[in-house]
N, C-alpha and C positions, 0 to 999 in steps of 0.2 A: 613701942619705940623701935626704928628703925635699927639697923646696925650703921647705918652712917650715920644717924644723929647718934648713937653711943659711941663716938671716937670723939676724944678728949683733947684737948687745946694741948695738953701735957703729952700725947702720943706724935701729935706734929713737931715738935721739940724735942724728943728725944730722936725722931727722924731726921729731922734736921743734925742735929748735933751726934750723931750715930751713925748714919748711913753710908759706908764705902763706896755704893756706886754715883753717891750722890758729891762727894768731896773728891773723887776720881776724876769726875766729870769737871768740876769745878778747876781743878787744880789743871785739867790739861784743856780749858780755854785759854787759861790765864799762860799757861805754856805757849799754846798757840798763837795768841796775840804778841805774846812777847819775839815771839820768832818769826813770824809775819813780817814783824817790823825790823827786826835785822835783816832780815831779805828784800825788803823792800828795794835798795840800790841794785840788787840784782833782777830786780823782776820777775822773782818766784814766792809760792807761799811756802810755809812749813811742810804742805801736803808733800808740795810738787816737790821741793828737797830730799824728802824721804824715797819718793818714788823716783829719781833721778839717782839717789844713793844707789837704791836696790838694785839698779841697770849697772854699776860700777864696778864688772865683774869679765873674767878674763873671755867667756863666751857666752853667747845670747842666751836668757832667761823664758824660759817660758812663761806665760801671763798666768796657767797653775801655781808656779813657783812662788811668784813676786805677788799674786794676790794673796796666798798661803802667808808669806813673810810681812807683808802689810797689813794681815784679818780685815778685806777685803774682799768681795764679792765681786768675781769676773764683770758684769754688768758694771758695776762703778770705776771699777780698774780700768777698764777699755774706755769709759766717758774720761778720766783723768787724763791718760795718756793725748788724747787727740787735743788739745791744743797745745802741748808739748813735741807733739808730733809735726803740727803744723807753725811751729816754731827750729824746726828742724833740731830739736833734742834728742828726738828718741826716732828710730825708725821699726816699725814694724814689718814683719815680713811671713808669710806661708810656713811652715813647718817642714822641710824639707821630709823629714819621717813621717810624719801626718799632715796632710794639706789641712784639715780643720783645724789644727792648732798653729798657734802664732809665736814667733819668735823677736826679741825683742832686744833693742841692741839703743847702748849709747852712742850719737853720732861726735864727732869731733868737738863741733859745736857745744854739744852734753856736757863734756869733759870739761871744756875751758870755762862749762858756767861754775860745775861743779868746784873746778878748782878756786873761782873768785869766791863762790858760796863759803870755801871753807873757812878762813879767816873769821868771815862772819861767825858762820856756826858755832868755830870754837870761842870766841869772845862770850855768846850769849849762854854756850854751855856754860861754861866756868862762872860766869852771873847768875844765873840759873841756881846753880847748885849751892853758891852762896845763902839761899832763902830755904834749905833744908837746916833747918835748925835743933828737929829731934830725932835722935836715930840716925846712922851713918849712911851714907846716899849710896854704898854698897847693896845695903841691906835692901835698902828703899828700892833700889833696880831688883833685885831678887826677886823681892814679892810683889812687884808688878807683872814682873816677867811668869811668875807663878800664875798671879790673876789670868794672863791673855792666854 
């Protein structure tokens, strides 16, 4: 007998019902959907909120940075960024210290979505955290923040 026909009906279930990366997973669709949809009158996703957050800073960001604070691979970060770019939110620009590096900045525009975003955001936060029912949602940021 194989090893994969010895894995038990009983070892799928305790995976399911056991698995951290699998109820992480779970837990931040259902996050993401939920946030989607309060952004929706804005016309951004969860993603783009975050990444338009990360820009919200008193001098431009280098795309190391903000893909470091996102756990984010430059490659997806720079795909992200370009319709937001071409949206006039964000502008990229040369690295003045290093031409191969890019500098990344919220444009006016950014600001004003940010700012209608946030009302939203804060509504779905505060809902959100209503559905943490065991364990204090300090805690719960802690050891996610541990996790990433």
């Amino acid at each position: 007998m194989s090893k994969a026909e010895s894995l038990s009906y009983a070892t799928t279930i305790e995976v399911r019902d056991n698995c951290l990366c699998l109820h992480v997973q779970r837990a931040a669709r259902a996050l993401a959907r939920l946030f989607d949809e309060a952004f929706r009158p804005v016309g951004i996703t969860h993603g783009q909120f975050s990444l338009l957050m990360s820009l919200n800073r008193p001098q431009p960001a280098r795309i190391r940075e903000v893909s470091s604070l996102l756990a984010m691979d430059r490659t997806t970060l720079t795909a992200n960024l370009k319709p937001l770019e071409r949206r006039g939110l964000v502008e990229v620009a040369a690295d003045p210290s290093d031409r191969r590096g890019r500098l990344l900045t919220l444009t006016p525009a950014g600001r004003d979505l940010l700012a209608a975003a946030m009302p939203l955001w804060r509504r779905t936060q505060e809902s959100a955290a209503t559905l943490i029912t065991r364990g204090a949602r300090d805690e719960l940021l802690a050891d996610l923040r541990a996790l990433s």
